[in-house]
C-alpha positions as CSV (number, residue, x, y, z in Angstrom):
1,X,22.4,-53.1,10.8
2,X,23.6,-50.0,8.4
3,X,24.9,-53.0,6.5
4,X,21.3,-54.8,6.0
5,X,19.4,-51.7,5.1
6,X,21.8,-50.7,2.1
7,X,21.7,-51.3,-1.7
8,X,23.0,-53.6,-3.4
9,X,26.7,-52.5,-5.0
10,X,26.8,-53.1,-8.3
11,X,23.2,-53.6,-9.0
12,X,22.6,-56.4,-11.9
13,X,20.4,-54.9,-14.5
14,X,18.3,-58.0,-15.5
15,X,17.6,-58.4,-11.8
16,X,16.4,-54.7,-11.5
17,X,13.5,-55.0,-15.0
18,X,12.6,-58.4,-14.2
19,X,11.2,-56.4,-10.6
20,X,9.8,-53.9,-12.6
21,X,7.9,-56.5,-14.7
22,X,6.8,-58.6,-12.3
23,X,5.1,-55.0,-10.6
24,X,3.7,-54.4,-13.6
25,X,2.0,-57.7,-14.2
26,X,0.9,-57.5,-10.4
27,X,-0.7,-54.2,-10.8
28,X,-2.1,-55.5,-14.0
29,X,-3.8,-58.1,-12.6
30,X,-5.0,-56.4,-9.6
31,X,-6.7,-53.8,-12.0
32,X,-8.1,-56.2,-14.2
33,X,-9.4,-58.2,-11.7
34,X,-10.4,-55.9,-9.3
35,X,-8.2,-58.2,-6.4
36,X,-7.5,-55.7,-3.9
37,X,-5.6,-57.7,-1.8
38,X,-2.5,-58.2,-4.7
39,X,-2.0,-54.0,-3.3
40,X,-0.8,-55.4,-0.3
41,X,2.1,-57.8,-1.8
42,X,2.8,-54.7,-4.1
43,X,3.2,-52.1,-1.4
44,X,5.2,-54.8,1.0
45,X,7.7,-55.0,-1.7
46,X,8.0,-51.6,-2.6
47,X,8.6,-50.8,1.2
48,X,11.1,-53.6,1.2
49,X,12.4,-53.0,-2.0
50,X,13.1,-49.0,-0.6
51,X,14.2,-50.1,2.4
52,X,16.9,-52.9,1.8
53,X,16.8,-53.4,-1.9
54,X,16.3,-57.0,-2.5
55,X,16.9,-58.3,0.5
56,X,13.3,-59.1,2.1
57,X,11.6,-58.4,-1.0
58,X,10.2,-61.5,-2.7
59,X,10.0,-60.4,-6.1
60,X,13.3,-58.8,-5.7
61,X,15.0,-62.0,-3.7
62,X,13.4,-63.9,-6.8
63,X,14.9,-61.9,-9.4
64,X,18.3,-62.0,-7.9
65,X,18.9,-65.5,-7.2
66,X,16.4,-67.1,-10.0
67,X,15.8,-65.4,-13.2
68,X,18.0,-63.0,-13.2
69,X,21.1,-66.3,-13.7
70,X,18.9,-67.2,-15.9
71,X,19.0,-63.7,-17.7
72,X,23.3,-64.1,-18.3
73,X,22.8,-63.1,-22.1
74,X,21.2,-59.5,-20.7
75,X,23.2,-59.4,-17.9
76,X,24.5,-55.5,-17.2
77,X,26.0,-54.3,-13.8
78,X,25.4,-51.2,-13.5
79,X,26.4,-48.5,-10.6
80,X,24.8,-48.3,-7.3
81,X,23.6,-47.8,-5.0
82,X,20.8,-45.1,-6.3
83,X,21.2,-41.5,-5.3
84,X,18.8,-40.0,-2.4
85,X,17.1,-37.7,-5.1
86,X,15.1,-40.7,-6.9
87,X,14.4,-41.8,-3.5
88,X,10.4,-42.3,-3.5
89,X,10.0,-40.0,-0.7
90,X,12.3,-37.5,-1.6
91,X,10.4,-37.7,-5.5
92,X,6.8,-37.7,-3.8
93,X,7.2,-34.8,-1.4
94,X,9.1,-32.5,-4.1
95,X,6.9,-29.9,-4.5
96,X,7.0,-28.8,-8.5
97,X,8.3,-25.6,-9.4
């Protein structure tokens, strides 16, 4: 189980801004459009994303296994897994000093 809810070890780099560009579009278009419901998608995979890396995330699982191959010419493996300090709930309940 430990196993399943870890990150990924190297993480590919194209994988990881092709997420971040498909939650921008996303959130794009549910401002633009005033669509509501596309926050529930968004916050799923964020969750998912947090919990298990790209694992049960759509967007993520997408990146990984189709654009991201797709992507060889920007292809970087970088280190992982992240460190627990840019954790989002470590970064949202840090009170400012």
């Amino acid at each position: 189980m430990k196993r399943f809810f870890s990150f990924p070890n190297p993480v590919n780099d194209a994988a990881a801004r092709t997420v971040a560009l498909g939650v921008v579009l996303l959130s794009v278009l549910a401002f633009m459009t005033g669509a509501a419901w596309l926050l529930i998608p968004l916050t799923y995979g964020f969750v998912a994303r947090v919990a298990a890396g790209p694992k049960i995330s759509p967007l993520g699982w997408f990146a990984v296994h189709v654009t991201a191959p797709r992507l060889s010419a920007w292809q970087r493996f970088v280190p992982g897994p992240p460190s627990d300090s840019p954790r989002p709930w470590v970064w949202f309940f840090r009170r400012p000093h």
